[in-house]
N, CA, C and O atoms as CSV, one atom per row, in Angstrom:
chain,resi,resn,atom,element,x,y,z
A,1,UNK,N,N,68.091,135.497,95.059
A,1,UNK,CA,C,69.327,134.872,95.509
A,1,UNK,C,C,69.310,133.409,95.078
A,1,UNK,O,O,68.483,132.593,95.485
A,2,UNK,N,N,70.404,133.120,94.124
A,2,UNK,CA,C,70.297,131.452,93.902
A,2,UNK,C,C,70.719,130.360,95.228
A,2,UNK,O,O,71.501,130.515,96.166
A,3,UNK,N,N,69.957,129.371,94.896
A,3,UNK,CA,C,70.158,128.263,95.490
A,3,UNK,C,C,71.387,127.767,96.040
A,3,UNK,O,O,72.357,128.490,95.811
A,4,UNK,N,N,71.549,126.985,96.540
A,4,UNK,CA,C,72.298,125.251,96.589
A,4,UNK,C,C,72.666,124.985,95.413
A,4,UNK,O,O,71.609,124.823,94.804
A,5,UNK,N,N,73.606,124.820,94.628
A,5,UNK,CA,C,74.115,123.808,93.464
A,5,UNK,C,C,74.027,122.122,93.941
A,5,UNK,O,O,73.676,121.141,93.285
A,6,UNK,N,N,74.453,122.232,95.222
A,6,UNK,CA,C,74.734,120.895,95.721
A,6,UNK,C,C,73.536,120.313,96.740
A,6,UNK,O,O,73.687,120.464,97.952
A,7,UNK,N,N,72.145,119.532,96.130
A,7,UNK,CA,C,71.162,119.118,97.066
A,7,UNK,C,C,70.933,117.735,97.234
A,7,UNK,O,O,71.514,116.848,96.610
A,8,UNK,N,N,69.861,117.546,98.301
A,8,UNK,CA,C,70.122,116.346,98.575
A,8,UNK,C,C,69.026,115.696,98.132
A,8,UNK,O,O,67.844,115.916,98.395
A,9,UNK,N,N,69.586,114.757,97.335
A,9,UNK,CA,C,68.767,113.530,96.665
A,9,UNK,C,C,68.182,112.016,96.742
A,9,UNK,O,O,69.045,111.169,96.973
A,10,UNK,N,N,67.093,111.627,96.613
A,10,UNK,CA,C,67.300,110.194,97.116
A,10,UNK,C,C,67.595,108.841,96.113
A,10,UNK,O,O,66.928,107.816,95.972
A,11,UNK,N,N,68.936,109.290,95.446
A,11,UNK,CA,C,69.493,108.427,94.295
A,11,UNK,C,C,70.294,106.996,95.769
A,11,UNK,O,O,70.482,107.231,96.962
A,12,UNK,N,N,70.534,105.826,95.105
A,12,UNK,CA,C,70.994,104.843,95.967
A,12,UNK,C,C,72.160,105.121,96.140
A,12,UNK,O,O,72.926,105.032,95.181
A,13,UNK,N,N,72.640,105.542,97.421
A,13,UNK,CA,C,74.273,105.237,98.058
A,13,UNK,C,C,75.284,103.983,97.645
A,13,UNK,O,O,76.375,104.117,97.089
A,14,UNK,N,N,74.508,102.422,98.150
A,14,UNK,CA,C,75.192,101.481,97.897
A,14,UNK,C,C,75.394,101.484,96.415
A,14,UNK,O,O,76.468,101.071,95.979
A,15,UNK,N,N,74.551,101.870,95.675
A,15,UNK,CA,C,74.733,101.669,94.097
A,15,UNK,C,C,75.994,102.644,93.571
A,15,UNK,O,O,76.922,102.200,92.895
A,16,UNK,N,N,75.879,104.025,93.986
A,16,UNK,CA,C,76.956,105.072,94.411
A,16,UNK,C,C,78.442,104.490,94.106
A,16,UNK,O,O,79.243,104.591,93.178
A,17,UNK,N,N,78.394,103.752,95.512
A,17,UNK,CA,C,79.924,103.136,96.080
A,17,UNK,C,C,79.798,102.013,94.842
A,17,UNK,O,O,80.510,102.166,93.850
A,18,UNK,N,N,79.098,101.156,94.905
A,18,UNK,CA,C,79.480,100.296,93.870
A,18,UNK,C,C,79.972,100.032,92.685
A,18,UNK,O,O,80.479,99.111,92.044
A,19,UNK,N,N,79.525,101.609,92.558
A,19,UNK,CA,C,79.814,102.364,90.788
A,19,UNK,C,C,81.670,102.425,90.506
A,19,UNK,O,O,82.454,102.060,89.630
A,20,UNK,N,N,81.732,103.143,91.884
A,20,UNK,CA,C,82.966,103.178,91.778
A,20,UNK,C,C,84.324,102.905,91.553
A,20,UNK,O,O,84.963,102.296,92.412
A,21,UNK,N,N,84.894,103.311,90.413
A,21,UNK,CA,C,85.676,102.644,89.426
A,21,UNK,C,C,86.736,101.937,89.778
A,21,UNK,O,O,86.710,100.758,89.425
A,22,UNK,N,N,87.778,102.347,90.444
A,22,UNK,CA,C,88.696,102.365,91.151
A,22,UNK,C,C,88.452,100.955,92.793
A,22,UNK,O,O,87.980,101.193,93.905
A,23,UNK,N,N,88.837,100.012,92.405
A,23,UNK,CA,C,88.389,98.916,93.265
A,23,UNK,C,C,89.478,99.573,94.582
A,23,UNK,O,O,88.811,99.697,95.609
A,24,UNK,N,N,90.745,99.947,94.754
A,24,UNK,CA,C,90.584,100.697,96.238
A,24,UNK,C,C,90.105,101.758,96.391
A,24,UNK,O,O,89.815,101.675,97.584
A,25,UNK,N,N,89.748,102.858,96.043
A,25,UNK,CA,C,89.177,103.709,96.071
A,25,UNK,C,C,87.255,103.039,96.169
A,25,UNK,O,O,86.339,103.743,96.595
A,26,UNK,N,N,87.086,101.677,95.694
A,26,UNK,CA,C,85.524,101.520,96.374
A,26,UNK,C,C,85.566,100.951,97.905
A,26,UNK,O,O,85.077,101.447,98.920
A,27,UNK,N,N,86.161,99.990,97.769
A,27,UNK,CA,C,86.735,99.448,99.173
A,27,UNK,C,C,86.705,100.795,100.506
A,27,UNK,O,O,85.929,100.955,101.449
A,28,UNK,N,N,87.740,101.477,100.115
A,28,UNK,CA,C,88.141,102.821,101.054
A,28,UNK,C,C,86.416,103.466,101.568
A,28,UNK,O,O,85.983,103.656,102.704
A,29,UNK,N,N,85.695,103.689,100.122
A,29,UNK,CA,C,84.669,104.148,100.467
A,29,UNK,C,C,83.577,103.372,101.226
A,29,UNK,O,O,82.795,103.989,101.950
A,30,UNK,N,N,83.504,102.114,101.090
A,30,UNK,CA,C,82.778,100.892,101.790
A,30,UNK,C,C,83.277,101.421,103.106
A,30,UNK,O,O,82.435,101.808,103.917
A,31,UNK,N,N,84.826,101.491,103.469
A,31,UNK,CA,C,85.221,101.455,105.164
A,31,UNK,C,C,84.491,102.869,105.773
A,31,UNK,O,O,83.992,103.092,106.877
A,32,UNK,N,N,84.669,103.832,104.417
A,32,UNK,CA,C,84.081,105.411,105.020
A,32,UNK,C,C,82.865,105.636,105.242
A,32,UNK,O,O,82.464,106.337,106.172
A,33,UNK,N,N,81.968,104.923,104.205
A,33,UNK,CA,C,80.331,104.526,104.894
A,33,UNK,C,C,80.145,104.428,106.014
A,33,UNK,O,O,79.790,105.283,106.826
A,34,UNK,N,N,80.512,102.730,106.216
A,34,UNK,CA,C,80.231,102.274,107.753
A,34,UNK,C,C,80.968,103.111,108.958
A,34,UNK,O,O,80.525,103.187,110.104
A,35,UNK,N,N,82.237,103.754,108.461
A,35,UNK,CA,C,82.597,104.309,109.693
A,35,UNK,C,C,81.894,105.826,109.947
A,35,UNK,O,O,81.633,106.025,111.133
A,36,UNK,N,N,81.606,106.738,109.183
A,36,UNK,CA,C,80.507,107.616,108.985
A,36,UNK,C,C,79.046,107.684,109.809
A,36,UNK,O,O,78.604,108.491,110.627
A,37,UNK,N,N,78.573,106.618,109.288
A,37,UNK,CA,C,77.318,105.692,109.758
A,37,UNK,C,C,77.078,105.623,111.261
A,37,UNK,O,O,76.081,105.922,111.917
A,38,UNK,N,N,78.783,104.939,111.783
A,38,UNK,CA,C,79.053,104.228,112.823
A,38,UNK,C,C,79.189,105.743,114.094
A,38,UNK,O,O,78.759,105.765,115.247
A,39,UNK,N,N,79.863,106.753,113.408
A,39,UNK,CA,C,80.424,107.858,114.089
A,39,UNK,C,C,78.696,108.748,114.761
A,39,UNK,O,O,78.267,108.853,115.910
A,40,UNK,N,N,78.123,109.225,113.426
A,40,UNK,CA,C,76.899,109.789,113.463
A,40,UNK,C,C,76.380,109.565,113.787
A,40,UNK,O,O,75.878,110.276,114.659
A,41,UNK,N,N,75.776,108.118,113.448
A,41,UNK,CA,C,74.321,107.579,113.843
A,41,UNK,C,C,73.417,108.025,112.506
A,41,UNK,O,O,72.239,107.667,112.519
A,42,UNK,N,N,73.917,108.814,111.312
A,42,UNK,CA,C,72.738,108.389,110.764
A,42,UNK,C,C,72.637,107.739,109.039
A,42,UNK,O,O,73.687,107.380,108.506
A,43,UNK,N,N,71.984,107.690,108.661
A,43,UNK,CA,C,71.979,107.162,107.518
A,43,UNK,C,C,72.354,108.391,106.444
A,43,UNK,O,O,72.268,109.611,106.588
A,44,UNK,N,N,72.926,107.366,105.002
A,44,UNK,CA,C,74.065,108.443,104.439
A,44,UNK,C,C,72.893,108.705,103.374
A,44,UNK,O,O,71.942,107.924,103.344
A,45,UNK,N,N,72.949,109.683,102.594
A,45,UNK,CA,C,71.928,110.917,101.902
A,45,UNK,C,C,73.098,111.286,100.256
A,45,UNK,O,O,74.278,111.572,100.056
A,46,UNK,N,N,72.303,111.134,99.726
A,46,UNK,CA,C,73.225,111.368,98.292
A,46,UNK,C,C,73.394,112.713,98.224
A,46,UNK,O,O,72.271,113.148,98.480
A,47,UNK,N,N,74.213,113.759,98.009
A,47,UNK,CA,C,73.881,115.114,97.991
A,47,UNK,C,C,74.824,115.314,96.400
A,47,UNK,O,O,75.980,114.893,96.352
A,48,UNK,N,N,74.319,115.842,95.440
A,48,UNK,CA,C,74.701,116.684,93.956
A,48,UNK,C,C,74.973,115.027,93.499
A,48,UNK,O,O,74.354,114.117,94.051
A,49,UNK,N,N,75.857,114.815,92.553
A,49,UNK,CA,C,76.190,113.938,91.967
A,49,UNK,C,C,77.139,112.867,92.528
A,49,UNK,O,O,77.036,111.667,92.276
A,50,UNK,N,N,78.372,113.604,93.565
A,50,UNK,CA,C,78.839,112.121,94.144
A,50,UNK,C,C,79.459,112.744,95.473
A,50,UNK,O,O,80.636,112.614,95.809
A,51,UNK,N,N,78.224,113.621,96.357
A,51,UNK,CA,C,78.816,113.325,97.690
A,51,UNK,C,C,77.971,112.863,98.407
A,51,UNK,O,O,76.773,113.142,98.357
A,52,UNK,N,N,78.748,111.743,99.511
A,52,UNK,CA,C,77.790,111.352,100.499
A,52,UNK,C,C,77.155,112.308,101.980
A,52,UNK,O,O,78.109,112.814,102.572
A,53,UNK,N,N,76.690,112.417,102.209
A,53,UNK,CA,C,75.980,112.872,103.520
A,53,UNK,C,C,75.883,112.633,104.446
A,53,UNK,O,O,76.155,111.438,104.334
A,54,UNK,N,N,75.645,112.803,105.714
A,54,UNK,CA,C,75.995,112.277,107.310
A,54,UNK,C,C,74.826,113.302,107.586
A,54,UNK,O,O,75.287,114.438,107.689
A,55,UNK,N,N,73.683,113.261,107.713
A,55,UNK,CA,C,73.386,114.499,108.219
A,55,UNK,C,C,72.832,115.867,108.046
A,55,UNK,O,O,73.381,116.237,107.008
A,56,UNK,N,N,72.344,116.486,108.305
A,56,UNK,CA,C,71.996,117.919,107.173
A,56,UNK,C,C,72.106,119.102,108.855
A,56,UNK,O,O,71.974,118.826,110.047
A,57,UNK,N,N,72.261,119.788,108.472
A,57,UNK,CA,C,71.320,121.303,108.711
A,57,UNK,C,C,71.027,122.879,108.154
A,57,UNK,O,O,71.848,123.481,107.463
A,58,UNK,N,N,70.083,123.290,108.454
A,58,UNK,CA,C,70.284,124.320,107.847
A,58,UNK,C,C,70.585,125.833,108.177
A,58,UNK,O,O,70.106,126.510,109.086
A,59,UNK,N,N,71.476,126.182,107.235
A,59,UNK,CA,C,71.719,128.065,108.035
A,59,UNK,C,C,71.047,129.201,107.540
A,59,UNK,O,O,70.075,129.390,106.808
A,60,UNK,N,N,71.979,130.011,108.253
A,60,UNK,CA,C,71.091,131.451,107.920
A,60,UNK,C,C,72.404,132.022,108.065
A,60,UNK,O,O,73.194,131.591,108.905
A,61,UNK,N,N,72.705,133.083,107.195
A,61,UNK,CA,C,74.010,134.141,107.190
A,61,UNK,C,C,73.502,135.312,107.398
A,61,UNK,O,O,72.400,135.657,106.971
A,62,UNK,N,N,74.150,135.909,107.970
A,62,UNK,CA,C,74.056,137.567,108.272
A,62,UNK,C,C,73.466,138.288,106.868
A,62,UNK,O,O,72.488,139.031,106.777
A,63,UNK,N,N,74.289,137.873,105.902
A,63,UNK,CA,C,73.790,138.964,104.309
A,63,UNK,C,C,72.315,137.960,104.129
A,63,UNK,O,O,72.140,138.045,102.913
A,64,UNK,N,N,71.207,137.092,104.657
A,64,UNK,CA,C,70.424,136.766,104.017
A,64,UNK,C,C,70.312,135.613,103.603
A,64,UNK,O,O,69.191,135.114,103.510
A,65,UNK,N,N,71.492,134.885,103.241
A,65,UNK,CA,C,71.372,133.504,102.261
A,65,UNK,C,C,71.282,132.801,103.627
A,65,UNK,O,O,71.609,133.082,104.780
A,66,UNK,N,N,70.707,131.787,103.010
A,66,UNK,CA,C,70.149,130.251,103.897
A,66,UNK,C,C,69.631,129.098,102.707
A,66,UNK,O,O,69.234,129.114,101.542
A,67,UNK,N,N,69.876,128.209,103.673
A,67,UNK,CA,C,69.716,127.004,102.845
A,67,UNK,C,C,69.955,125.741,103.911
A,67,UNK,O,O,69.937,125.894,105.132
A,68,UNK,N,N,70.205,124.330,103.167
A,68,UNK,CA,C,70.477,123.228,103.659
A,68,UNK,C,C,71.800,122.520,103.424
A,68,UNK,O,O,72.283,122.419,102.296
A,69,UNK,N,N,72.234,122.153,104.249
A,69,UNK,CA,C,73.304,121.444,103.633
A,69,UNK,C,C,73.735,120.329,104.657
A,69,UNK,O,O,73.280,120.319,105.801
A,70,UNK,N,N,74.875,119.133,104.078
A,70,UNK,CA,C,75.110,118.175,104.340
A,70,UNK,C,C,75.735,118.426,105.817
A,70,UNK,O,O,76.444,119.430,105.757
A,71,UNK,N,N,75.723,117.887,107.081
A,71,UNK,CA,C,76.307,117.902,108.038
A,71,UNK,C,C,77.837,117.687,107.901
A,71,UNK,O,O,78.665,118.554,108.177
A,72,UNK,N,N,78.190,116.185,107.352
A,72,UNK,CA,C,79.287,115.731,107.605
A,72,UNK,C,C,79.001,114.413,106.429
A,72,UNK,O,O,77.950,113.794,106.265
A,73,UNK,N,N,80.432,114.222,105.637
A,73,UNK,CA,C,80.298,113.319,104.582
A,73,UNK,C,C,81.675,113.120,103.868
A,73,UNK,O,O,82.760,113.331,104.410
A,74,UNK,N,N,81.473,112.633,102.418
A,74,UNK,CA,C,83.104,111.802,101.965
A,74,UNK,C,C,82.488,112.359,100.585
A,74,UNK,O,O,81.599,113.205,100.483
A,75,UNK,N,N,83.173,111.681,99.530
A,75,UNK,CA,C,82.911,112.108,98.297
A,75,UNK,C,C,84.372,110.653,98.053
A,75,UNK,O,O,85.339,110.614,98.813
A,76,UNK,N,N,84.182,109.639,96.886
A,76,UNK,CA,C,85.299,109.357,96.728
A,76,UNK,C,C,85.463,109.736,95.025
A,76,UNK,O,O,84.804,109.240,94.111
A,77,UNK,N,N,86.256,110.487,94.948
A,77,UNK,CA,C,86.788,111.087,94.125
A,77,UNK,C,C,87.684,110.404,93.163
A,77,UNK,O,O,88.387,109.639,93.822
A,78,UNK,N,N,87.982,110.332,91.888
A,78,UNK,CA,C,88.966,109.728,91.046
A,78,UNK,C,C,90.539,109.720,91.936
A,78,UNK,O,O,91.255,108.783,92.291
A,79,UNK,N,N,90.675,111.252,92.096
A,79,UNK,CA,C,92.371,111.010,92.486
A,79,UNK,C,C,92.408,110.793,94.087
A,79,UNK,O,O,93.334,110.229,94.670
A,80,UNK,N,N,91.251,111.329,94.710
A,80,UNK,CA,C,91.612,111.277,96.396
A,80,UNK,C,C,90.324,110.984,96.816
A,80,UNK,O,O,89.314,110.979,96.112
A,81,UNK,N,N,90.423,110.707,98.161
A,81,UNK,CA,C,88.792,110.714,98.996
A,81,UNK,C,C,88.576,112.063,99.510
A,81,UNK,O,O,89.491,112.715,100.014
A,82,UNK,N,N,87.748,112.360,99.427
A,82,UNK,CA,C,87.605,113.876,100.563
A,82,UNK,C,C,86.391,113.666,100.994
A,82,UNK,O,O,85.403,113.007,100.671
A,83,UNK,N,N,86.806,114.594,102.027
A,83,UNK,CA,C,85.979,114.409,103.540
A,83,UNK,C,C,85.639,115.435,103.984
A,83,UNK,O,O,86.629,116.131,104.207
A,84,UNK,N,N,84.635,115.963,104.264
A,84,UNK,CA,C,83.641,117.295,104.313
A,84,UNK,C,C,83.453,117.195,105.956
A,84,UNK,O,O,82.693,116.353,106.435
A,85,UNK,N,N,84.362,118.311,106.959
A,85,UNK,CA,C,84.586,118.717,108.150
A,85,UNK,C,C,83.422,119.930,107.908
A,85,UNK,O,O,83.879,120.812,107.181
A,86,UNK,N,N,82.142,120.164,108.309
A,86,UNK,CA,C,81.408,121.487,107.798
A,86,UNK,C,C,81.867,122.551,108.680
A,86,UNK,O,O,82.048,123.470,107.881
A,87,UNK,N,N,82.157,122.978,109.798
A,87,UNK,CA,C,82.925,123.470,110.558
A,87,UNK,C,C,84.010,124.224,109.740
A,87,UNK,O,O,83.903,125.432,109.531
A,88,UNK,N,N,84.797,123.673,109.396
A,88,UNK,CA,C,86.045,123.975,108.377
A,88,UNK,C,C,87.334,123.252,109.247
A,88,UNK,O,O,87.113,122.576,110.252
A,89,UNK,N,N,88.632,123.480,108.742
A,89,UNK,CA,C,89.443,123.259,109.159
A,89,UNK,C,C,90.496,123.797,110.565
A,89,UNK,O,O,91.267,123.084,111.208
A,90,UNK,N,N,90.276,124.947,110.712
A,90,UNK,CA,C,91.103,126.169,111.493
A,90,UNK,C,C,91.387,125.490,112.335
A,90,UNK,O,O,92.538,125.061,112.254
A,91,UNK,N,N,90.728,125.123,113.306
A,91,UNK,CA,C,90.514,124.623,114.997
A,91,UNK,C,C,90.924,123.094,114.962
A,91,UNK,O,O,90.865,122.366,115.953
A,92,UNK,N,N,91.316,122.721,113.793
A,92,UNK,CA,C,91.817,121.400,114.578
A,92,UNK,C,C,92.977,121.128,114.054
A,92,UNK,O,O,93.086,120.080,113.417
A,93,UNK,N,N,93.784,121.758,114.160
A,93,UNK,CA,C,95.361,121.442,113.815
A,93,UNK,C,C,95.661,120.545,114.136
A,93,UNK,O,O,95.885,119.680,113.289
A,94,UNK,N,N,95.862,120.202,115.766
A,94,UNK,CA,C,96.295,119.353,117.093
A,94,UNK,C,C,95.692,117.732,116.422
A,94,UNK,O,O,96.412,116.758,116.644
A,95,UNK,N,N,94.646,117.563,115.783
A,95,UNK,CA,C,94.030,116.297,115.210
A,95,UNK,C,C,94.694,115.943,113.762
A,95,UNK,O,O,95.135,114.891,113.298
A,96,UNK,N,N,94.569,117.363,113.208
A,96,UNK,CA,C,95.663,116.867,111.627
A,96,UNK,C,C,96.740,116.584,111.806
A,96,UNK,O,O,97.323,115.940,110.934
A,97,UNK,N,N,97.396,116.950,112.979
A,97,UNK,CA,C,99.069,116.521,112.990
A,97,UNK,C,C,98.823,114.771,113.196
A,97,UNK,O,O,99.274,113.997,112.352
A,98,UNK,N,N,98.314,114.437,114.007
A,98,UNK,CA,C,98.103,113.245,114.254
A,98,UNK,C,C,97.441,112.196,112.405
A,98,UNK,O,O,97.845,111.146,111.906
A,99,UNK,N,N,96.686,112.876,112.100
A,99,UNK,CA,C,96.048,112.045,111.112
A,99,UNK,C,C,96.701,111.152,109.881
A,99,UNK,O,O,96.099,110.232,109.329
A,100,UNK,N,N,97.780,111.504,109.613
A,100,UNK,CA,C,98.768,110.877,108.529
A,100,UNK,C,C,98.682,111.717,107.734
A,100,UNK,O,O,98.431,112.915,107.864
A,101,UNK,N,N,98.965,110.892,106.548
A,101,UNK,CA,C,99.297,111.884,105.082
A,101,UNK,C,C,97.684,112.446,104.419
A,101,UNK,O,O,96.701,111.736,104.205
A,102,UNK,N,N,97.774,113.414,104.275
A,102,UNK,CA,C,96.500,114.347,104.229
A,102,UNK,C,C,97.088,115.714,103.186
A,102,UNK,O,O,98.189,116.261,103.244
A,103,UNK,N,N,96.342,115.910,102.584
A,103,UNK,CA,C,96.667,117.970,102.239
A,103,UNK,C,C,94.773,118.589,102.130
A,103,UNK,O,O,93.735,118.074,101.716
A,104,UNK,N,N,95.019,119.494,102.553
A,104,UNK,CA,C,94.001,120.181,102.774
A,104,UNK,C,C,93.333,121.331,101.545
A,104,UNK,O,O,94.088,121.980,100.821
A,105,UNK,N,N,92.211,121.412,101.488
A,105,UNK,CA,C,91.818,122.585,100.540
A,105,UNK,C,C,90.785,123.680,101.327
A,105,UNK,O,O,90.607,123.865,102.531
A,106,UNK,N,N,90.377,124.116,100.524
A,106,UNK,CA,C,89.696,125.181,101.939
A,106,UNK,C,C,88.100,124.473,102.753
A,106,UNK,O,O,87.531,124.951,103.734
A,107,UNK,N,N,87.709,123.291,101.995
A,107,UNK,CA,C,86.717,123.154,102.959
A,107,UNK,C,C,86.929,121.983,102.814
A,107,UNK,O,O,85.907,121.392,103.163
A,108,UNK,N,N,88.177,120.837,102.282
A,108,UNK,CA,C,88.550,119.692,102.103
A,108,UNK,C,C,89.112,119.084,102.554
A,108,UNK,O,O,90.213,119.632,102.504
A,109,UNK,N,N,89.268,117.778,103.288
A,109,UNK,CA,C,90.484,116.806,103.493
A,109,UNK,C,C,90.889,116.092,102.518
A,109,UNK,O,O,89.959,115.297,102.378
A,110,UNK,N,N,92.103,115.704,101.310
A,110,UNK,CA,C,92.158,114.933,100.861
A,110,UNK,C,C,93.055,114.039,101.316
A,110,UNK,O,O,94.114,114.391,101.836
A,111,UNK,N,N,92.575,112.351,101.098
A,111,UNK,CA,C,93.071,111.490,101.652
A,111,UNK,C,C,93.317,111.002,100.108
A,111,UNK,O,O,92.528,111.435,99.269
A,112,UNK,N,N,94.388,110.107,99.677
A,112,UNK,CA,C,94.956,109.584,98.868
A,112,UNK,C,C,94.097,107.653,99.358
A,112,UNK,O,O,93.256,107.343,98.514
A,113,UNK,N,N,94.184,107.126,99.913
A,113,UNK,CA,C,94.044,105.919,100.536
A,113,UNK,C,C,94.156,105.784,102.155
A,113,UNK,O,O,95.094,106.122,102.878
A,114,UNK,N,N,92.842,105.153,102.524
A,114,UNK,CA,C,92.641,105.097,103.831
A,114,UNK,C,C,94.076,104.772,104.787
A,114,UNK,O,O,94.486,105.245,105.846
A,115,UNK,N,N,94.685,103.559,103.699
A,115,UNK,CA,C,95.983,102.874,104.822
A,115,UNK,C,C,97.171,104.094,104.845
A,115,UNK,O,O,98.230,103.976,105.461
A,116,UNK,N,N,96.803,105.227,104.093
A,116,UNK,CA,C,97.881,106.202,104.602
A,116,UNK,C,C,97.123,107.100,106.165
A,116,UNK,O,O,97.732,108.065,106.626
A,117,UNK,N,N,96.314,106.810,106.562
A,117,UNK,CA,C,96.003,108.095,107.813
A,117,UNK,C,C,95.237,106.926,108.676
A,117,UNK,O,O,95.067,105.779,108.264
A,118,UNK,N,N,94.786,107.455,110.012
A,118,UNK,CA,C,94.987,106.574,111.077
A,118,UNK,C,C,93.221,106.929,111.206
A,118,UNK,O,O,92.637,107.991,110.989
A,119,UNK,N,N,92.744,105.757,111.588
A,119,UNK,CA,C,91.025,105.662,111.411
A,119,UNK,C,C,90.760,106.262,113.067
A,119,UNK,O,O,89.868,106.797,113.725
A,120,UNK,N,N,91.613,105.970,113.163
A,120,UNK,CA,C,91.007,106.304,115.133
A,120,UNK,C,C,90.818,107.876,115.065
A,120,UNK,O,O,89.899,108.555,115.524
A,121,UNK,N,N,92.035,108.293,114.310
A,121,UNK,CA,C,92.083,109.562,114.372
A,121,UNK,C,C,90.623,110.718,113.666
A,121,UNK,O,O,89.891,111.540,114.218
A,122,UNK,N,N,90.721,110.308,112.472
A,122,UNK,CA,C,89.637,110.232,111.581
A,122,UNK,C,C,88.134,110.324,112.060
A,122,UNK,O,O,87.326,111.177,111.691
A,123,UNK,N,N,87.911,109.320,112.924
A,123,UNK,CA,C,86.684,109.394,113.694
A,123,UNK,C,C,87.022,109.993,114.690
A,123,UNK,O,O,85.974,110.617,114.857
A,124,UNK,N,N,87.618,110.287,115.448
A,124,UNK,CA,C,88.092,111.400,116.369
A,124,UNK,C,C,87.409,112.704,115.475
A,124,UNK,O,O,86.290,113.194,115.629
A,125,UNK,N,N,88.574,113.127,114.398
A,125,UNK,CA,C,88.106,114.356,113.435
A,125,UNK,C,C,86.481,114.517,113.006
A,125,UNK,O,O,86.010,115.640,113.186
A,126,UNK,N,N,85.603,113.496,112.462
A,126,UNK,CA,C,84.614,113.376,112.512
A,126,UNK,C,C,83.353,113.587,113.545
A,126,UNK,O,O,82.228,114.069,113.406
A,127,UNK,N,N,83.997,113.058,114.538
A,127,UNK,CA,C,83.078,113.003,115.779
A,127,UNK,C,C,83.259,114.508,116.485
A,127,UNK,O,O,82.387,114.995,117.204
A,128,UNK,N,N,84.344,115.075,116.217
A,128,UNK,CA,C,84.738,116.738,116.631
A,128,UNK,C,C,84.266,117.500,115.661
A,128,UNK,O,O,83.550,118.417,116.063
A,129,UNK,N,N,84.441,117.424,114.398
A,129,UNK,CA,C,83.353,118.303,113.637
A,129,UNK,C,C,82.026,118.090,113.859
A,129,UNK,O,O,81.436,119.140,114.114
A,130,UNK,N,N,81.512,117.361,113.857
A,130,UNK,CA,C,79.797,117.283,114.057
A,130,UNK,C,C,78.907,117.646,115.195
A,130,UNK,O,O,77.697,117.804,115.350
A,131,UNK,N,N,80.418,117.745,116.230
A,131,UNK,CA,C,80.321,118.566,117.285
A,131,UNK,C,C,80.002,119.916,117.724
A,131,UNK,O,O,79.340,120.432,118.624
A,132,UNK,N,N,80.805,120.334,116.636
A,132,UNK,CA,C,81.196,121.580,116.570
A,132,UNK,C,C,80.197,122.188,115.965
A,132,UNK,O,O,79.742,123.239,116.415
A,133,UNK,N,N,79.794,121.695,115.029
A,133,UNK,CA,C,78.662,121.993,114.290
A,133,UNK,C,C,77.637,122.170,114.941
A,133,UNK,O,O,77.444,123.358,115.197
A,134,UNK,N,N,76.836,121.430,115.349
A,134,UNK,CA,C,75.941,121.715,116.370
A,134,UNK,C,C,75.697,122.407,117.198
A,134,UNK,O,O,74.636,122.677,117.760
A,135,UNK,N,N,77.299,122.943,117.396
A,135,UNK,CA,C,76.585,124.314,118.300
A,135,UNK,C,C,77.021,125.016,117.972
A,135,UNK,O,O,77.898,125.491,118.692
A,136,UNK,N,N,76.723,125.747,116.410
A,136,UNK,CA,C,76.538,126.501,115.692
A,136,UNK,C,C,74.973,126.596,115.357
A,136,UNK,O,O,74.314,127.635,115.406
A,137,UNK,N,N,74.382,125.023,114.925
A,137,UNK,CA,C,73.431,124.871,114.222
A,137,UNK,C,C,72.676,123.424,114.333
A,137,UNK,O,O,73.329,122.466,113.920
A,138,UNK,N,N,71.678,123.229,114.726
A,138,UNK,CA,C,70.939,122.315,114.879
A,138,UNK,C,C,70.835,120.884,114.078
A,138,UNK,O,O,70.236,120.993,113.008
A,139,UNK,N,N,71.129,120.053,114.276
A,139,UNK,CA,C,71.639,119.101,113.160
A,139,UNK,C,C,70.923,117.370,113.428
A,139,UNK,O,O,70.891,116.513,114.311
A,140,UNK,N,N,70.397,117.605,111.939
A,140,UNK,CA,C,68.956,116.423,111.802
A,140,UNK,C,C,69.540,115.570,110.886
A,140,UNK,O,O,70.381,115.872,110.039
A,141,UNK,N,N,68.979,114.331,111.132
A,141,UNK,CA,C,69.080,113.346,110.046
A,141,UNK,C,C,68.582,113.741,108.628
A,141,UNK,O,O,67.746,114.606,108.367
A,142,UNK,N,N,69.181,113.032,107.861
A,142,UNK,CA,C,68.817,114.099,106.412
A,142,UNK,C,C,67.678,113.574,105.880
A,142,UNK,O,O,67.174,114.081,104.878
């Protein structure tokens, strides 16, 4: 059974964000660090080539596969930011209505720019996925 495509590495974060081309799109990601950071409690973890990390744990599925993966994290992306709910989306409607301008993919939030969606909310969403998660699955600093 193959792997993880997506693991976690110890390449530099700040160097990461810094790279980043797009001066609001680095900015945005500077605010998503610290607020990440700020939400969790833990330090952010490079995972594949450009997502950040919040976190890890690991599962086990009914057919066998297991592995590790990122708790909770961002990715800032050329066209959008996205934001990795590991939980998924289903269960929190009641928080996306609130969040601003957003469109969703199946395990994605994309945000266009932070000043379109509401940070309170956001860490609300954050602090409820990682929640949620956990009691599914045991969840360690990465």
């Amino acid at each position: 059974m193959a792997g993880n495509k997506t693991t976690a590495h110890d390449a530099d974060v700040g160097a990461f964000i810094a790279a980043v081309e797009k001066p609001q799109r680095r900015a945005d990601a500077e605010v998503l660090d610290a607020l990440f950071r700020r939400v969790t409690g833990f330090a952010p973890r490079m995972w594949g080539p450009t997502i950040i990390g919040y976190g890890r744990y690991h599962y086990r599925y009914e057919s066998g596969r297991e592995g590790d993966f990122l708790a909770t994290g961002f990715s800032p992306r050329a066209a959008h930011q996205v934001i990795y709910i590991m939980p998924g989306y289903g269960e929190y409607q009641a928080i996306m209505d609130r969040l601003g301008k957003h469109k969703l993919g199946k395990s994605c939030l994309y945000i266009n720019k932070l000043a379109d969606v509401d940070l309170g909310v956001l860490e609300e969403f954050i602090r409820q996925g990682l929640a949620d998660l956990g009691r599914r699955y045991p969840v360690h600093p990465a």
